[in-house]
VOLO-693107 format. One record per residue (C-alpha): residue number from 1; x, y, z; residue in three letters. Coordinates in nm, 3 decimals. Layout:
<nodes>
NODE    n       xx       yy       zz  res
NODE  NUM        X        Y        Z  ala
...
</nodes>
This chain:
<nodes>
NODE    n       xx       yy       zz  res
NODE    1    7.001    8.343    8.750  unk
NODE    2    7.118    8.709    8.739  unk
NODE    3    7.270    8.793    8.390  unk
NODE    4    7.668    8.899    8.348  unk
NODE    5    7.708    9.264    8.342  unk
NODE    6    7.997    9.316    8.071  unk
NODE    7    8.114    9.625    7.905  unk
NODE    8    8.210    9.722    7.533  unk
NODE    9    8.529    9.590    7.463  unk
NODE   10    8.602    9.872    7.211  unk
NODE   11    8.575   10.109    7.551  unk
NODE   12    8.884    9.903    7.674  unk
NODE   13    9.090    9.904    7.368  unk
NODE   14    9.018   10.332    7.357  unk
NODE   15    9.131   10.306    7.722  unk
NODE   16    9.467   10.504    7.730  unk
NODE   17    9.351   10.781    7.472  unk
NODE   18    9.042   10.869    7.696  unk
NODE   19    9.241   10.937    7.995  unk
NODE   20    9.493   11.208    7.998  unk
NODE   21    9.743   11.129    8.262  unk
NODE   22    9.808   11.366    8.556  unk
NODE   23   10.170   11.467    8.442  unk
NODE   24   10.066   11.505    8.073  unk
NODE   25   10.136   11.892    7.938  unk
NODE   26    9.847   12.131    7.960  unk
NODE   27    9.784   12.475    7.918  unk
NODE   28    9.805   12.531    8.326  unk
NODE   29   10.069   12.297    8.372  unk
NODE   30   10.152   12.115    8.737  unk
NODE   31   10.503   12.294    8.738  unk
NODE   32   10.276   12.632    8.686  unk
NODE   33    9.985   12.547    8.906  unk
NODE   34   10.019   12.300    9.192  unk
NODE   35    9.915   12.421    9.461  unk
NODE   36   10.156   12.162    9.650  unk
NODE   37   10.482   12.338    9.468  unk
NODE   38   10.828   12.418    9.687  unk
NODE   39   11.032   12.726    9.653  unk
NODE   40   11.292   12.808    9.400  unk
NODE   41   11.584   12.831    9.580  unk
NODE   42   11.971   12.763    9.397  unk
NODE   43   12.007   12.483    9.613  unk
NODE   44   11.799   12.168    9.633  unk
NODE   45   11.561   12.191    9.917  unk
NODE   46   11.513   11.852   10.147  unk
NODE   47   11.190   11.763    9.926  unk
NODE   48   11.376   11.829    9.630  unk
NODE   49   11.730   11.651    9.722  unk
NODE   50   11.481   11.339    9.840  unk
NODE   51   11.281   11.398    9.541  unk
NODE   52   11.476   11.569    9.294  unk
NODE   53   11.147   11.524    8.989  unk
NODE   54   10.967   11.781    9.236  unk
NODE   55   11.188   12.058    9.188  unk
NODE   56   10.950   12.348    9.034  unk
NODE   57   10.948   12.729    9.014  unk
NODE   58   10.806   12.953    9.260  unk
NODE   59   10.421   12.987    9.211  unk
NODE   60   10.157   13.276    9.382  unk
NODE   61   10.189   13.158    9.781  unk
NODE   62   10.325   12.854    9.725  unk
NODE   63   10.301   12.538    9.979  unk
NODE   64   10.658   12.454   10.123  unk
NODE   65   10.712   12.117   10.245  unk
NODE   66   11.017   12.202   10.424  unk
NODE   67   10.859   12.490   10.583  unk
NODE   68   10.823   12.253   10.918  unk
NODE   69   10.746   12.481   11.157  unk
NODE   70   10.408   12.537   10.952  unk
NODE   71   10.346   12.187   10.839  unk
NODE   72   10.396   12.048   11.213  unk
NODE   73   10.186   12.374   11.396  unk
NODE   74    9.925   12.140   11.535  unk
NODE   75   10.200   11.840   11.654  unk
NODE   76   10.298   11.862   11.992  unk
NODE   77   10.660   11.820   12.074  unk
NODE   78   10.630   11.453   12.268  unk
NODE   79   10.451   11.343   11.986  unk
NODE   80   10.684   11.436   11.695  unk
NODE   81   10.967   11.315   11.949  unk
NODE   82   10.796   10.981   11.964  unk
NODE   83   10.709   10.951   11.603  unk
NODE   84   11.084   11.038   11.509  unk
NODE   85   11.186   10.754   11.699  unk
NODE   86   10.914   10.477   11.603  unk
NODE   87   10.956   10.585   11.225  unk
NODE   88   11.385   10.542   11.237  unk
NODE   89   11.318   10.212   11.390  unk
NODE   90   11.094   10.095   11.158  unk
NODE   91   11.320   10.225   10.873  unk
NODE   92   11.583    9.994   11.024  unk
NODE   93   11.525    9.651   10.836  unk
NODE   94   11.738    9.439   11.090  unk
NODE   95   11.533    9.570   11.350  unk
NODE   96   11.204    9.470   11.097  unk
NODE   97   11.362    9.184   11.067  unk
NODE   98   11.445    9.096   11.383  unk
NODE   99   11.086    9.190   11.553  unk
NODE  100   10.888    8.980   11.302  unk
NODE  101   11.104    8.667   11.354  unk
NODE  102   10.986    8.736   11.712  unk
NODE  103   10.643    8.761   11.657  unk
NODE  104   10.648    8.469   11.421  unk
NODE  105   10.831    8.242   11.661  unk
NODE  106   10.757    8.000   11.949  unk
NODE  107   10.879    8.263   12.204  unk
NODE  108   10.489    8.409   12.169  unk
NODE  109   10.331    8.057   12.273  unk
NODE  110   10.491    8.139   12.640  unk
NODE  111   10.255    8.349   12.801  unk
NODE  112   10.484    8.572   12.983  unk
NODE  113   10.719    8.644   12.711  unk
NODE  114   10.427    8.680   12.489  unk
NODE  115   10.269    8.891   12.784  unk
NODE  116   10.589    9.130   12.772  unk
NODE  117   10.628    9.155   12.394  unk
NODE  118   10.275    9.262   12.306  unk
NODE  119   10.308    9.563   12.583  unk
NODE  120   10.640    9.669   12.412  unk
NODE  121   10.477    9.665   12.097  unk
NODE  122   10.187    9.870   12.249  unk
NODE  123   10.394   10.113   12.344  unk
NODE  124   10.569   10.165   12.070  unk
NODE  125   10.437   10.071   11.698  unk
NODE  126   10.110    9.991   11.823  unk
NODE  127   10.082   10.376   11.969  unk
NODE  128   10.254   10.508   11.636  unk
NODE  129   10.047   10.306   11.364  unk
NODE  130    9.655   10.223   11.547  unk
NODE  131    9.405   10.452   11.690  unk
NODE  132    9.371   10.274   12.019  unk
NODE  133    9.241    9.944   12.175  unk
NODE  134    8.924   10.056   12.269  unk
NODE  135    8.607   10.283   12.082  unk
NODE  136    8.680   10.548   12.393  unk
NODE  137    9.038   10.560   12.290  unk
NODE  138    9.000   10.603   11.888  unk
NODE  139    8.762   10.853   11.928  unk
NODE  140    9.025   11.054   12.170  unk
NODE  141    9.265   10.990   11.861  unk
NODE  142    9.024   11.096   11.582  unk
NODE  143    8.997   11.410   11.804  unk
NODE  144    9.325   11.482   11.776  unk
NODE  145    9.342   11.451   11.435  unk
NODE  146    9.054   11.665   11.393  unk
NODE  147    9.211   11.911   11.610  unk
NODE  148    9.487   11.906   11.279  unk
NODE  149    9.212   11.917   11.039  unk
NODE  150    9.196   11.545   10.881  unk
NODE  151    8.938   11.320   10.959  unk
NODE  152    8.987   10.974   11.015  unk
NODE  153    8.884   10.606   10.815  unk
NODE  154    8.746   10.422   11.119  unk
NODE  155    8.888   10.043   11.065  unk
NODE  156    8.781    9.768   11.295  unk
NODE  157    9.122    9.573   11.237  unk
NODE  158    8.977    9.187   11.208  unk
NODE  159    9.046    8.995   10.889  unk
NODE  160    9.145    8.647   10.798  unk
NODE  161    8.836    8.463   10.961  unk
NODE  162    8.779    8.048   10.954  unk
NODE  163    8.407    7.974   11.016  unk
NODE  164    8.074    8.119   11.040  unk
NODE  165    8.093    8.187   11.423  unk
NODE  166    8.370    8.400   11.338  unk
NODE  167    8.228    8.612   11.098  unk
NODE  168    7.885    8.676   11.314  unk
NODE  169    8.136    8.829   11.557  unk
NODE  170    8.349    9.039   11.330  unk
NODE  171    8.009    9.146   11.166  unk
NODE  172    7.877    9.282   11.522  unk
NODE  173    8.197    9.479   11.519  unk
NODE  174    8.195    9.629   11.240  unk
NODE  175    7.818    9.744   11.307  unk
NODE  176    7.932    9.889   11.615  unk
NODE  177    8.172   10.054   11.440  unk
NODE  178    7.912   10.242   11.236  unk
NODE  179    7.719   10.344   11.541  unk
NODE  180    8.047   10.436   11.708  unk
NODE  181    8.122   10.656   11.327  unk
NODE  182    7.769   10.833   11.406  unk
NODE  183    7.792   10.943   11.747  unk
NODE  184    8.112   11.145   11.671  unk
NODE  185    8.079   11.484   11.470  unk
NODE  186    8.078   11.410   11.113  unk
NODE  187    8.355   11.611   11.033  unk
NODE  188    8.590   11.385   11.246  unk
NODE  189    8.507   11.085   11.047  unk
NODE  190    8.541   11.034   10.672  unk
NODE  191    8.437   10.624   10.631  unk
NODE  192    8.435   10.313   10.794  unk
NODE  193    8.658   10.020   10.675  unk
NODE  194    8.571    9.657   10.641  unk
NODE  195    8.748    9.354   10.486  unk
NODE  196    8.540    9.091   10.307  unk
NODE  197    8.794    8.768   10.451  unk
NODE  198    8.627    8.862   10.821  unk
NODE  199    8.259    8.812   10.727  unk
NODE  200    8.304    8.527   10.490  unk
NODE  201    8.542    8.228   10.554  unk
NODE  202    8.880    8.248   10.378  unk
NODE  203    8.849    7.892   10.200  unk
NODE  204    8.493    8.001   10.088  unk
NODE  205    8.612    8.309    9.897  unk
NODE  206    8.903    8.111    9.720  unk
NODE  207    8.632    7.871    9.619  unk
NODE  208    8.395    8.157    9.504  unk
NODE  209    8.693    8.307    9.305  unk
NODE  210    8.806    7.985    9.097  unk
NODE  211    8.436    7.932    9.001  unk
NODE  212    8.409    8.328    8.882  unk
NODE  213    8.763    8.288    8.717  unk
NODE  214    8.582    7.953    8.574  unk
NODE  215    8.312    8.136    8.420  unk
NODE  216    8.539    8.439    8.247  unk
NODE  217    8.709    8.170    8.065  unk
NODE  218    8.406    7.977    7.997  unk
NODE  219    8.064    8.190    7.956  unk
NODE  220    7.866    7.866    7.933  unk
NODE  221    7.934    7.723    8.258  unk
NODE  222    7.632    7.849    8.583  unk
NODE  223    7.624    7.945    8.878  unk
NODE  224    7.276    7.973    9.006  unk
NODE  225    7.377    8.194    9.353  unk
NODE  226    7.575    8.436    9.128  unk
NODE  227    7.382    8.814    9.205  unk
NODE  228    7.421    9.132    8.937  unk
NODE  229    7.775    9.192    8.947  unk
NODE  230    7.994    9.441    8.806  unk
NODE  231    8.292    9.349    8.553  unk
NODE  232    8.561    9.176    8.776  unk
NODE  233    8.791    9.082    8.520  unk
NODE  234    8.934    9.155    8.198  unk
NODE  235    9.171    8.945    7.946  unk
NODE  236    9.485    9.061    8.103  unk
NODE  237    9.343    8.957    8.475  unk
NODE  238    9.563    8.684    8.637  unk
NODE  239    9.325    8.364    8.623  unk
NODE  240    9.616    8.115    8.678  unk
NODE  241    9.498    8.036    9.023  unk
NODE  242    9.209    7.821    8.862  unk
NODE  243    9.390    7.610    8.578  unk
NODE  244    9.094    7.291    8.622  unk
NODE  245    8.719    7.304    8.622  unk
NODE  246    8.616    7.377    8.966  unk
NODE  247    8.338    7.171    9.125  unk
NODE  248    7.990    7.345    9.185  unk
NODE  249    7.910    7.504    9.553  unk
NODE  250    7.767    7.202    9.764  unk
NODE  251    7.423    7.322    9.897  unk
NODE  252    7.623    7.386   10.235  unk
NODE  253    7.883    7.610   10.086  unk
NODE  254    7.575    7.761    9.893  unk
NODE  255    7.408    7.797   10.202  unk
NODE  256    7.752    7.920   10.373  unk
NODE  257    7.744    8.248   10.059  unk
NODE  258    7.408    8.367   10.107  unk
NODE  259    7.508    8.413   10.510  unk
NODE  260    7.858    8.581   10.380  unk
NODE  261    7.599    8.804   10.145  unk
NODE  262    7.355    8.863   10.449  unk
NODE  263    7.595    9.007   10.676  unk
NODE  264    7.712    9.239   10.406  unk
NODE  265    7.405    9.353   10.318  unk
NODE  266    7.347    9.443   10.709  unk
NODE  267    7.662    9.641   10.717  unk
NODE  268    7.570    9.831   10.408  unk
NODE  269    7.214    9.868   10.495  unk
NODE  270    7.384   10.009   10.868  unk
NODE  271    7.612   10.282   10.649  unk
NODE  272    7.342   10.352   10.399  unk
NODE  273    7.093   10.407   10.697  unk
NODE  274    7.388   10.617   10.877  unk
NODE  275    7.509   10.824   10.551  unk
NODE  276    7.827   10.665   10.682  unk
NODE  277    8.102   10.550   10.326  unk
NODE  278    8.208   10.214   10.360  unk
NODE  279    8.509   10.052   10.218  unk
NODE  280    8.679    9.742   10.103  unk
NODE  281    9.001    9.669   10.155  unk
NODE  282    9.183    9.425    9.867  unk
NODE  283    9.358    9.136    9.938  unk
NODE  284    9.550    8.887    9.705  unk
NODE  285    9.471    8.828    9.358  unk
NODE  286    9.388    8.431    9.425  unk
NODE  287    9.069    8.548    9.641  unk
NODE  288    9.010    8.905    9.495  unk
NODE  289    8.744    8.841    9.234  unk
NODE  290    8.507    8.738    9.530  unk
NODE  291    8.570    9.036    9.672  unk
NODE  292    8.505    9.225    9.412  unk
NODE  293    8.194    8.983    9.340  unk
NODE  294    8.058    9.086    9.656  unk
NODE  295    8.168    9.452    9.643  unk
NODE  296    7.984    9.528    9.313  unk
NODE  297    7.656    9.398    9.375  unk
NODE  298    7.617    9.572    9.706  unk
NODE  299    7.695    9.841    9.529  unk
NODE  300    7.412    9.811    9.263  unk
NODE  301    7.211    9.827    9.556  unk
NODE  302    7.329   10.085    9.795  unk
NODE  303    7.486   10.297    9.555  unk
NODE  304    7.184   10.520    9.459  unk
NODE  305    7.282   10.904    9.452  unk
NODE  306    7.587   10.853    9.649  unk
NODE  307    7.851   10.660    9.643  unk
NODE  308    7.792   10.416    9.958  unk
NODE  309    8.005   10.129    9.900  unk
NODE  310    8.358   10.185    9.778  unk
NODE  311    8.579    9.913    9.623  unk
NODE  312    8.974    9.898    9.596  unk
NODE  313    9.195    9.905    9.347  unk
NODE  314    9.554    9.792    9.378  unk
NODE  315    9.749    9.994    9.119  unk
NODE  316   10.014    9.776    9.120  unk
NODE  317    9.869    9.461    8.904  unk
NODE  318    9.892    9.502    8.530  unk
NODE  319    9.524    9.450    8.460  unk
NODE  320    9.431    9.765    8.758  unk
NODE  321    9.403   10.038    8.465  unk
NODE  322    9.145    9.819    8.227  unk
NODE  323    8.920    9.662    8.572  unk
NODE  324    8.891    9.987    8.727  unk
NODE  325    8.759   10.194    8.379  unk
NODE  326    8.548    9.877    8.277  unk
NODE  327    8.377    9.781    8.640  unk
NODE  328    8.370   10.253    8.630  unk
NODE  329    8.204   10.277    8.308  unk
NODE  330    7.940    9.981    8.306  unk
NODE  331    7.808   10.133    8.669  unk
NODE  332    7.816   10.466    8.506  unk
NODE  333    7.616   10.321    8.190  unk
NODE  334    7.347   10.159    8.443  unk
NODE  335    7.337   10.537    8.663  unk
NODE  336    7.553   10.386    8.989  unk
NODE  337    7.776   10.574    9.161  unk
NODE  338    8.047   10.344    9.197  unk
NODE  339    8.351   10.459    9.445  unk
NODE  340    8.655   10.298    9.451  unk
NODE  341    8.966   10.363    9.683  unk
NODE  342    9.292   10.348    9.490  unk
NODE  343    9.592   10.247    9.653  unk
NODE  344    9.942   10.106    9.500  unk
NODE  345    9.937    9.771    9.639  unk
NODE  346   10.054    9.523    9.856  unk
NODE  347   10.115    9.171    9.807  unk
NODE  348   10.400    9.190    9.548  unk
NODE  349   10.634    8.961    9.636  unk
NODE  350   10.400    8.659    9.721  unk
NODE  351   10.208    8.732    9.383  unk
NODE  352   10.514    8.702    9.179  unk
NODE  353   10.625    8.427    9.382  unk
NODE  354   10.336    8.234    9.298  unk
NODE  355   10.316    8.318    8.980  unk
NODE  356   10.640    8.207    8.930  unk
NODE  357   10.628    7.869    9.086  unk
NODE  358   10.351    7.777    8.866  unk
NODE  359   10.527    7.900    8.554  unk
NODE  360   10.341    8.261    8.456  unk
NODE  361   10.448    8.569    8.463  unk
NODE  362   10.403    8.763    8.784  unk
NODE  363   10.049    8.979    8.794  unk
NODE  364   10.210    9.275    8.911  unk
NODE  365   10.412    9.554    8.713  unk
NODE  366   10.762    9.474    8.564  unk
NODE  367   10.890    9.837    8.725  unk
NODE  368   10.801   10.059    8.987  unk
NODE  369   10.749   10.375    8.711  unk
NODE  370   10.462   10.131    8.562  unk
NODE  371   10.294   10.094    8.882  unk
NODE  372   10.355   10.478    8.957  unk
NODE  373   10.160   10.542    8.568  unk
NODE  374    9.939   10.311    8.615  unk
NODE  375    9.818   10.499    8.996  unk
NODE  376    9.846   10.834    8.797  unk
NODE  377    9.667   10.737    8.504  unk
NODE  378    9.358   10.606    8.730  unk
NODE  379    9.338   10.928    8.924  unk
NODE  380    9.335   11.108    8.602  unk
NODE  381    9.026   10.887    8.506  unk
NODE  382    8.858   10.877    8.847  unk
NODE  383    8.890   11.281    8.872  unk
NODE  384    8.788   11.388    8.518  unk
NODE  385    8.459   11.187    8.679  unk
NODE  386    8.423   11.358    8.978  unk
NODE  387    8.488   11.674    8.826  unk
NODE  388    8.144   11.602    8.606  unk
NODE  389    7.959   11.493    8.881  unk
NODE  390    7.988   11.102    8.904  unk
NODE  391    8.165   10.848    9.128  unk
NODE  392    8.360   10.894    9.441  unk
NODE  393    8.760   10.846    9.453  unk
NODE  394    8.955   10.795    9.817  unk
NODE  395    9.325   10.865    9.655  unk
NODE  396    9.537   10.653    9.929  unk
NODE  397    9.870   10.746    9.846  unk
NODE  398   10.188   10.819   10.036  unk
NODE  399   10.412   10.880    9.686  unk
NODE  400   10.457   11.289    9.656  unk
NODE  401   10.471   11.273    9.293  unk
NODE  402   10.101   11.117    9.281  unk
NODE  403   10.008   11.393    9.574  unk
NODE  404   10.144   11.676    9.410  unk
NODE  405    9.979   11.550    9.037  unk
NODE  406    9.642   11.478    9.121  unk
NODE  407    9.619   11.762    9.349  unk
NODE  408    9.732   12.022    9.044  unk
NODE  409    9.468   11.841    8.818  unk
NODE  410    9.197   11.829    9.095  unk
NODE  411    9.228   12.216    9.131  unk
NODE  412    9.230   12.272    8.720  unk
NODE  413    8.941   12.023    8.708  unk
NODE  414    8.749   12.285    8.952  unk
NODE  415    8.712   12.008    9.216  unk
NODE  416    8.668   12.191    9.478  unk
NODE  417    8.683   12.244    9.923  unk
NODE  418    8.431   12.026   10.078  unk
NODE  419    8.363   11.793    9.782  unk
NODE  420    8.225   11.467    9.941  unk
NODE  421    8.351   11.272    9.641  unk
NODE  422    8.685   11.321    9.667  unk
NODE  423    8.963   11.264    9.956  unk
NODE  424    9.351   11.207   10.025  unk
NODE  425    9.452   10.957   10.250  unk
NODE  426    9.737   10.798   10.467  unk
NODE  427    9.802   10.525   10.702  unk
NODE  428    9.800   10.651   11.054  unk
NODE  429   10.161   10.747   11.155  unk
NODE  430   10.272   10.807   10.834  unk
NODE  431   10.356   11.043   10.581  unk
NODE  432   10.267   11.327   10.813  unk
NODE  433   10.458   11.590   10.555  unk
NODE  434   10.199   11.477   10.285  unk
NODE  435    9.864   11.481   10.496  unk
NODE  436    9.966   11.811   10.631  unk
NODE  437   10.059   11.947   10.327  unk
NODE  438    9.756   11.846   10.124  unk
NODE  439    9.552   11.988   10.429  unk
NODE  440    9.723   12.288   10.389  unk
NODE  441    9.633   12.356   10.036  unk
NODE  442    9.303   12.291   10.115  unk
NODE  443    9.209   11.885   10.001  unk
NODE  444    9.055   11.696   10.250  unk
NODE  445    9.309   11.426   10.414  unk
NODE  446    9.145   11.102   10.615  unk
NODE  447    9.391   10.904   10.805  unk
NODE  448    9.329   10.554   10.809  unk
NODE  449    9.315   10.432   11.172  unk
NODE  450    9.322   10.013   11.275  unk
NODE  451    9.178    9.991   11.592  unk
NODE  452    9.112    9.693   11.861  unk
NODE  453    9.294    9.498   12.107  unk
NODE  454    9.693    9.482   12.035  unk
NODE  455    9.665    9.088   11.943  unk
NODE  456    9.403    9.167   11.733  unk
NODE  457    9.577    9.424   11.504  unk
NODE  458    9.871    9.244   11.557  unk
NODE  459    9.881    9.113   11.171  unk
NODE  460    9.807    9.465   11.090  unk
NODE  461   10.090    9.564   11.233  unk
NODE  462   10.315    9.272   11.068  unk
NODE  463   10.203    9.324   10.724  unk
NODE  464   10.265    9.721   10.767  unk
NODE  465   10.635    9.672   10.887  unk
NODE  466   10.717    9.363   10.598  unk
NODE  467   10.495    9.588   10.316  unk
NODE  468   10.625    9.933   10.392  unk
NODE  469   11.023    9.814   10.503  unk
NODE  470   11.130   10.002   10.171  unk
NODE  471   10.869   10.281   10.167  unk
NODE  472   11.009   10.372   10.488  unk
NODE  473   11.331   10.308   10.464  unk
NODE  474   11.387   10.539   10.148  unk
NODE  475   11.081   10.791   10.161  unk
NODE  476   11.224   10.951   10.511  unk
NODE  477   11.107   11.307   10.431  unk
NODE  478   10.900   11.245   10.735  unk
NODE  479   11.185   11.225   11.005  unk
NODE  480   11.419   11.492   10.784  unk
NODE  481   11.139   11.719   10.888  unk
NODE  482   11.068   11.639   11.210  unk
NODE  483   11.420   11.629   11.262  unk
NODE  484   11.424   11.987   11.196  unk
NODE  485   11.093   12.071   11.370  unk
NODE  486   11.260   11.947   11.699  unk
NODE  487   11.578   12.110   11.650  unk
NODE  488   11.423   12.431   11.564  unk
NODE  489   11.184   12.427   11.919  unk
NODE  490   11.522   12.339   12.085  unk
NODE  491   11.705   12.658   12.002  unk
NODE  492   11.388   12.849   12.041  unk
NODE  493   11.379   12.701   12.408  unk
NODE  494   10.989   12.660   12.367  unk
NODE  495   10.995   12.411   12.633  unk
NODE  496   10.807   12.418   12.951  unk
NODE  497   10.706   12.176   13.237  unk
NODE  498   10.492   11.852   13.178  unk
NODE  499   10.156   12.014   13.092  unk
NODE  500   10.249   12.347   12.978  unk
NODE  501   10.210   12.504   12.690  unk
NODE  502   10.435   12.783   12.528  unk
NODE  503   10.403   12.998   12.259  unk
NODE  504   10.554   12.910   11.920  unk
NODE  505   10.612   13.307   11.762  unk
NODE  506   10.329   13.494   11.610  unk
NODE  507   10.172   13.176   11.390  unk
NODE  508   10.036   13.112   11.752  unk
NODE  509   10.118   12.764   11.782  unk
NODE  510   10.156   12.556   12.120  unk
NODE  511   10.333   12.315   12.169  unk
NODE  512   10.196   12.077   12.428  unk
NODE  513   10.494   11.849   12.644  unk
NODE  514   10.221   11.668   12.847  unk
NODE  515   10.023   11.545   12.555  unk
NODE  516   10.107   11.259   12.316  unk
</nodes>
């Protein structure tokens, strides 16, 4: 049996005096440096009065996030037109509301209701928040994009999968969605995403989970299938979901994990093969640790001078700071590139829900400004890394504050144009002003981009409109700015027939009516 990788617990208990948080004072302070700062003008701008903690003095050619007509150059006008409208309706939570009681209900068992609804969605949130249906039409979006300068996370949108049968067929997409990653110009795509729940059955990995939970608590208890891991927990990790002993693997479920480990190993040996990233979504907290189980020891493997394999971090869990600098420095210690992807999170009302119902306290942050130093702490960690040549970081974030910090301490670090180790990124169809702006300063920005048929993405779709109802609802720099962006073509009349293009001044922009 493979030994238990485990790191110094002194290196935890040092943790918050080895990482010097993105906001903390320096001699080149963010205020004095960012190369994401906003003008100082004597009234708030409409960054600042939506985010009054951004307002900064002027800097050497600043980047202005209300200059619109800059940040929106490569946008034509029937596309901001269309996003202004899908983003107010999905910032209106009776609408939200509404729309997922329909999609949840018995109306969708009728096939010509059903028929009806999933068009209207593909015509609206569908077109707004996915790349397309097909491999032909996401690579006409991730031209586009390039066209903007981002690139694109290529995400064959399966998940929650049942049986083996299943997972063979998600597996063959996700393969394809390598090759598909290959034949476009690298520069158009960044990664390839893949979820662990569509390659191994869901009951499997909550059964793989209680017995790794099992064994934190208990050192002494074996499992024989268990493969050289990197830390997955720490004492503060949430291990309620396995209060009992759990019963071994039958030689069937054994049988059912070395399959679950196979395909993996095909789709990393596919991305490897391809120089093509790949990385792993999160889930919940009751079947995370055998996703992270299967995470790490790929990436003991694959990760040999590169960062291949990528796992996630959900900022938002109390125990996110101690996991991601123990699982960062044991690879480290062994010479593995480990990359992770660090996002906020997004389960937190069913974690504290269940939590709560069986009498512990929730898992996640008591505060929002915990979960926001908790992101900013781990990109402080992650970059002081990169900047000395180890690890990868994808910095998923659609919070300004955490945009504007870690790009200030990326450019003090010296982390440079063009560094493979280090990338923005936002969902498709949202937070445009960020991407753009962080392009602008010169950071590369992926977008990620869910792509397959609309029934297929259609949870996708339901967990981005229930997870992101207050995200959109009170971050709406987006449609201030687009807003303005329209208003401003309007009274410059740059309007032509369906088709045309017209001049936009001497920045040399076009704006494009026929085109989405």
């Amino acid at each position: 049996m493979a030994t238990r990788v485990l790191s110094s617990p002194k290196l935890l208990k040092n943790l918050r005096s080895l990482i010097r948080p993105l906001n903390a004072a320096s001699s080149s302070s963010a205020a004095a440096v960012s190369p994401l700062n906003f003008d100082d003008k004597p009234e708030l701008s409409a960054v600042e009065k939506l985010h009054p903690t951004l307002h900064q003095p002027t800097t050497t050619n600043p980047l202005d996030f209300d200059d619109h007509q800059k940040l929106f150059a490569s946008v034509s006008t029937l596309k901001l037109l269309r996003s202004s409208v899908n983003l107010g309706l999905a910032s209106n939570e009776t609408f939200v509301d509404f729309g997922m009681w329909v999609m949840n209900s018995r109306l969708m068992e009728t096939p010509l209701v059903r028929d009806i609804i999933l068009k209207t969605v593909k015509h609206t949130f569908f077109e707004h928040f996915c790349a397309g249906e097909t491999p032909a039409e996401a690579a006409d979006c991730l031209s586009k994009i390039e066209e903007a300068g981002l690139r694109g996370m290529l995400v064959y949108a399966v998940e929650h999968t049942t049986d083996n049968a299943g997972c063979d067929r998600n597996l063959e997409g996700f393969l394809q969605s390598v090759e598909f990653a290959k034949s476009l110009p690298p520069s158009s795509v960044s990664s390839v995403v893949a979820k662990i729940t569509a390659i191994c059955p869901l009951g499997l990995l909550r059964r793989i989970s209680d017995l790794l939970r099992w064994q934190y608590k208990d050192p002494s208890f074996t499992l024989p299938w268990k493969l050289n891991t990197l830390p997955i927990f720490t004492d503060s990790s949430a291990l309620y979901h396995t209060l009992q002993r759990p019963e071994p693997l039958t030689p069937e479920e054994e049988s059912d994990v070395e399959l679950a480990h196979q395909r993996l190993v095909k789709l990393c040996q596919k991305c490897a093969d391809n120089n093509v990233p790949l990385i792993i979504d999160a889930e919940d907290t009751s079947i995370q640790p055998a996703i992270d189980y299967f995470t790490y020891s790929s990436a003991i493997v694959y990760n040999k001078h590169d960062p291949i394999v990528y796992g996630t971090i959900q900022a938002y869990l109390k125990d996110a700071r101690e996991r991601l600098f123990n699982a960062a420095k044991t690879a480290e210690s062994l010479g593995i590139p480990m990359g992770f992807k660090l996002v906020r999170g997004a389960y937190m009302s069913s974690e504290t829900k269940l939590a709560s119902s069986l009498g512990f306290d929730s898992p996640v942050h008591n505060g929002i400004q915990d979960t926001h130093a908790c992101f900013n702490d781990c990109a402080s960690f992650m970059l002081e890394k990169i900047a000395y040549g180890y690890g990868g970081l994808v910095l998923a974030t659609h919070n300004l504050e955490s945009g504007q910090l870690a790009a200030s301490k990326a450019r003090d670090l010296g982390i440079q144009k063009g560094n493979r180790r280090f990338e923005f990124a936002q969902l498709y169809g949202m937070s445009e002003a960020l991407s753009f702006g962080l392009r602008n300063a010169g950071f590369q920005v992926s977008k990620y981009l869910p792509y397959g048929p609309v029934d297929m993405v259609m949870p996708y779709l339901l967990r981005r409109a229930e997870e992101n109802r207050g995200l959109l609802s009170t971050s709406s720099l987006d449609r201030v700015l687009m807003g303005k962006e329209l208003k401003r073509r309007l009274k410059s009349l740059q309007f032509g027939k369906s088709g045309m293009t017209a001049s936009a001044g001497s920045n040399g922009m076009k704006i494009e009516i026929g085109t989405p």
